[in-house]
N, C-alpha and C positions, 0 to 999 in steps of 0.2 A: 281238161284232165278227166280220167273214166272214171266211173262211178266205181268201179271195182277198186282200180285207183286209191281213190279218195279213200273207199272203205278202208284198205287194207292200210294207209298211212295213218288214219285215224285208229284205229286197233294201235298200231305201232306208239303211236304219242300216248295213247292211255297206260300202255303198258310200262313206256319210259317214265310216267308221272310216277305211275303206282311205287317203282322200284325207289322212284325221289322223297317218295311219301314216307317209305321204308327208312330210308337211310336218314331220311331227317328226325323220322320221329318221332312225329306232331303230337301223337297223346303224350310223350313223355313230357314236350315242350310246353303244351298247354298244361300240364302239372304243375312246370317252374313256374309259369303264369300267376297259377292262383296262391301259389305259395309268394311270390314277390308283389301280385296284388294287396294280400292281405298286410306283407312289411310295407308299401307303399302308404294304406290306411293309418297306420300307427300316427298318434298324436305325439310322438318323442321324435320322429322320423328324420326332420332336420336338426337335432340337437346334435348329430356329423352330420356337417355338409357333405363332406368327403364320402361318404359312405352313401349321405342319401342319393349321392348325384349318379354313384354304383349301380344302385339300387332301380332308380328310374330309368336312367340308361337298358340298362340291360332287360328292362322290362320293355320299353320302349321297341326294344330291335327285336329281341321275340316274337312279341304281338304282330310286327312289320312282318318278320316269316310266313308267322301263321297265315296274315293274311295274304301276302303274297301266293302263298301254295293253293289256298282255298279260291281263288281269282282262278289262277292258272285250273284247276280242276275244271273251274265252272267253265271258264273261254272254251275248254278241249272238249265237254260236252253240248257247248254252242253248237261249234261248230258242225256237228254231224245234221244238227235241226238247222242249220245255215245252208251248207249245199244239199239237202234235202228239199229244202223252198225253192233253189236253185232248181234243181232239177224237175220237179213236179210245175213249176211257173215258165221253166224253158225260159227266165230272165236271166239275158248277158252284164246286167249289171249289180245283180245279185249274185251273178256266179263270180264275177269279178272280184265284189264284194266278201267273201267268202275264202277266195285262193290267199287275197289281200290276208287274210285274219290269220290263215292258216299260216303265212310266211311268217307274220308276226309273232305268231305260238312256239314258232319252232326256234324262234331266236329268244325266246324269253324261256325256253324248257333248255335250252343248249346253256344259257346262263345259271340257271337253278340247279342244272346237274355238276357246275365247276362247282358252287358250292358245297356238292356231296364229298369232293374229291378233298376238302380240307379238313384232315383228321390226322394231323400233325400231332403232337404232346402238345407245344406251344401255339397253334392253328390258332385259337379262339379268344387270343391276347391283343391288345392292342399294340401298335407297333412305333418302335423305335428308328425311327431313320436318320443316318449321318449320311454327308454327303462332302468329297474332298477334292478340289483343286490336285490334278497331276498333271502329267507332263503336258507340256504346251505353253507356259504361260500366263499370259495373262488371258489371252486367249480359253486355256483352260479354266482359270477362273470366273472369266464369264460365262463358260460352258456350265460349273457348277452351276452357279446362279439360275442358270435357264432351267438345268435341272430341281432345284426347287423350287421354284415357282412353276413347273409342270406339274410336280406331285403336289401342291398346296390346290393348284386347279381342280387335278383331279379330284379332290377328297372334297372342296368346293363345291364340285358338279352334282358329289351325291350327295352332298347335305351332310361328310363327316366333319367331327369337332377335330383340328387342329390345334398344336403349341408348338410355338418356335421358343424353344431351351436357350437355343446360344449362337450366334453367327460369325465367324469372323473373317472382316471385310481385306479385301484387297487393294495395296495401295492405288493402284492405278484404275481399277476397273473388278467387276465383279467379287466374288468372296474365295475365302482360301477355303472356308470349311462350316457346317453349320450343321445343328442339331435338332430339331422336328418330331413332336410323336403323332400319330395319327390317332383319334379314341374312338374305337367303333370296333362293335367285336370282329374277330375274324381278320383283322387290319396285319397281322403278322403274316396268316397264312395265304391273303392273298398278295400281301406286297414283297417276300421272301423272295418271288421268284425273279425280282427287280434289283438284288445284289449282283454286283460284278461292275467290270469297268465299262461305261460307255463311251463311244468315238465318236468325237463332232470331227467332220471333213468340210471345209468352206474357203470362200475367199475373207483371209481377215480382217475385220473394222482397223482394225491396229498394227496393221499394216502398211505403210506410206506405197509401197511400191503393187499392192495389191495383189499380193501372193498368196497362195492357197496354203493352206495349216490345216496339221492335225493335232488335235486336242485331247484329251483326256478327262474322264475323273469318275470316283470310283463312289459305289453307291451300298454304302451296307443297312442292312434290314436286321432287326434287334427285337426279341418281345420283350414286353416289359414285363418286370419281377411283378412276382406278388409276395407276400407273407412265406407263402410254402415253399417259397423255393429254395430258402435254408442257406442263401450267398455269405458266407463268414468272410469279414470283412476286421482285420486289426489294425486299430486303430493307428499304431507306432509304425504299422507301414504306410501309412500314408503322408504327404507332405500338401500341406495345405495352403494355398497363395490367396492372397485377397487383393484386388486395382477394383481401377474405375475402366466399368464397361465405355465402349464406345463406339461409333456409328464410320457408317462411310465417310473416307477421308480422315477419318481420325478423331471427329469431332469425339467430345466427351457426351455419353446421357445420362452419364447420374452423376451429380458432384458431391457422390460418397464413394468408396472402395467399397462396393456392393458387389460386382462379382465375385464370383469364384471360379480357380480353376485347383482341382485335387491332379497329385499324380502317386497311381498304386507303383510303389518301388520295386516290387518284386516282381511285377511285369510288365513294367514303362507302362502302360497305360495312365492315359493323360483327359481327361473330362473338363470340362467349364459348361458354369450357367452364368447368366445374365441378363434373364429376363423378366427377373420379379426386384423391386424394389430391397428387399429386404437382405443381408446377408445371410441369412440363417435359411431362409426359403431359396435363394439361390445354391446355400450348400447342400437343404436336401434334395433339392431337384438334380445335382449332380452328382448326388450317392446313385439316386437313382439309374443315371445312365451307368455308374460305372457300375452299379449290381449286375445291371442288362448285359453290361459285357463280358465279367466275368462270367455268368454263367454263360453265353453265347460261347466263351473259350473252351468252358467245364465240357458243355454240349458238341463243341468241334471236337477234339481231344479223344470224349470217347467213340464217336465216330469215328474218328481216325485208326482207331482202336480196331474196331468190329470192322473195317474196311482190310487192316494188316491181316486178319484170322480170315476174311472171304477171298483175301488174295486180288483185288479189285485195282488196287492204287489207289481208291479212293475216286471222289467224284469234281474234276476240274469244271462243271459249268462256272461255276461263280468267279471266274477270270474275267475274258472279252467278252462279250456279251449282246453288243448291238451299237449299230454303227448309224447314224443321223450325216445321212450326207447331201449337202445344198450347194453342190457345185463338183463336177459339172453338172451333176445331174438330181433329182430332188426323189431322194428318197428315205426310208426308216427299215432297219430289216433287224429280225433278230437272228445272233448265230448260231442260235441253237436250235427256233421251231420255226424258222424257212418262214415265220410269218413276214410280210411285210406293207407298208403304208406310203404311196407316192405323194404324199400331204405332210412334209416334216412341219410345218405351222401348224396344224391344227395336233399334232401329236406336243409338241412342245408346249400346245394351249390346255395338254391335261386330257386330250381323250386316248388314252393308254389302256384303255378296257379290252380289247383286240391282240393286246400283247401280253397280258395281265391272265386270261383265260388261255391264249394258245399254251402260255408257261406253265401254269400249273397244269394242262393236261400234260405236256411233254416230260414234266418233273415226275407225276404219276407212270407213266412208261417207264421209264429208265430206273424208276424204283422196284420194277418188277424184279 
């Protein structure tokens, strides 16, 4: 690579930082910093768990920010004293060394700038994810399956905290349908662009004659409430059921009627928990999703709204969506950013990050 080259790319990465810098904001963030350091010091701090775990949390992933950007600055200014020894030593293994760093930077500046792009209202919520057995079978329900345990990977892989709400299993194989929050900020706006239906294409396990099947099932992405978000919920509409949770096959796991499942009457919506011991903690944990949804409904509704006034029709991504095909041929593509992965195993093992970035740049475009 020429020196000219090199210079003029490196200008270019500095300038991309600087604008990253901007949009993120860092004096403001190291504000929140010192403001949630000093609630982190407070000797009452865990008299709420609940709130202190808020509190550290988000303190936690900040600091990771800051640091993260503060890395990235220093790497982008390495690097010009990197191919600079390169050049004045006339060493090929240092220039090597160098191009090597610079591939690195540009893929770690390309990730840090998806981050800019999420400035949702909801972007910086932690996320609610269902996921539902459709057409297909059984088949489809172990396509769900596969799919949560993709995204359980996923969040796995980067060290986010995980809760599974509620599952419910399928008689034969896989699940019909189950509930998941992701906790780690930013978990709405980057996982948002993973609603819609996906397509398993294969030959089927469940198949005696070994025939090819298309599967289904449908993946929605939910933030979760907070306080402000003002979800008025009446009590007299709702209809309250209480059983005993249970596992695949049917078995029983609690031998109390400890879950719950609520249903809002006035808009069939239908929630269950059954994941905590308790009945009471299983019914707030499904007020909780059903807040999530109503307002995800509030939130569709007036969009639908302001799409009638732009004359748009509104925005069909969150239909089909991406297609997992392992027979005849091995592939992942999505239908909306032309991305695609000829490794459906290692995509079903959670590394969806390639899909996750092309989507929100693509969802950024068409919002224009």
């Amino acid at each position: 690579m020429a020196v000219v080259d090199v210079s003029e790319e490196l200008k270019s990465l500095a300038s991309t930082m600087g604008s990253i810098e901007a949009v993120l904001d860092l004096d403001s963030i190291r504000a929140d910093i010192a403001v949630l350091e000093e609630q982190a010091a407070a000797p009452s701090l865990w008299d709420d768990p609940e709130a202190a775990q808020k509190i550290t949390s988000r303190l936690s992933h900040l600091q990771a920010d800051v640091r993260k950007a503060e890395a990235l600055r220093g790497r982008i200014d390495d690097l010009e004293v990197l191919f600079q020894m390169a050049e004045e030593e006339d060493d090929a293994d240092t220039r090597a060394e160098a191009e090597s760093e610079l591939t690195a930077v540009k893929k770690a500046l390309d990730e840090m700038e998806v981050r800019t792009l999420l400035s949702g209202e909801y972007d910086a919520r932690d996320a609610l994810v269902n996921i539902r057995a459709e057409a297909g079978g059984v088949d489809a329900a172990d396509f769900a399956e596969q799919l949560q345990r993709m995204y359980l990977r996923w969040a796995e892989r980067h060290g986010y905290s995980t809760e599974v709400y509620e599952t419910s299993f399928a008689e034969e194989a896989g699940i019909k349908s189950t509930t998941f929050v992701v906790k780690v900020p930013y978990a709405y706006g980057t996982l948002s662009v993973e609603q819609g239906t996906h397509r398993l294409v294969r030959i089927s396990p469940f198949d005696n004659q070994g025939r090819r099947q298309t599967s289904f099932a449908g993946v929605e992405v939910l933030p979760v409430v907070e306080s402000s978000d003002h979800v008025e919920i009446d009590e007299s509409e709702l209809r309250v059921d209480v059983y005993r949770a249970s596992g695949p096959g049917g078995q029983g796991v609690n031998t109390t009627d400890s879950a719950v499942r609520i249903t809002h009457i006035p808009t069939g919506i239908v929630v269950s928990c059954q994941n905590e011991r308790s009945q009471i903690q299983n019914k707030a944990s499904a007020m909780n999703v059903l807040q999530a949804k109503l307002l995800e409904r509030r939130r569709q509704e007036e969009q639908a709204a302001m799409d009638a006034l732009k004359g748009d029709g509104g925005n069909s991504w969150g239909n089909q969506m991406r297609s997992y095909v392992l027979h005849p041929y091995q592939m992942v593509k999505d239908l909306r950013t032309e991305f695609e992965v000829g490794n459906p195993q290692s995509v079903l093992d959670g590394e969806i990050d390639g899909f996750i970035e092309a989507g929100i740049r693509w969802r950024k475009r068409t919002e224009k």
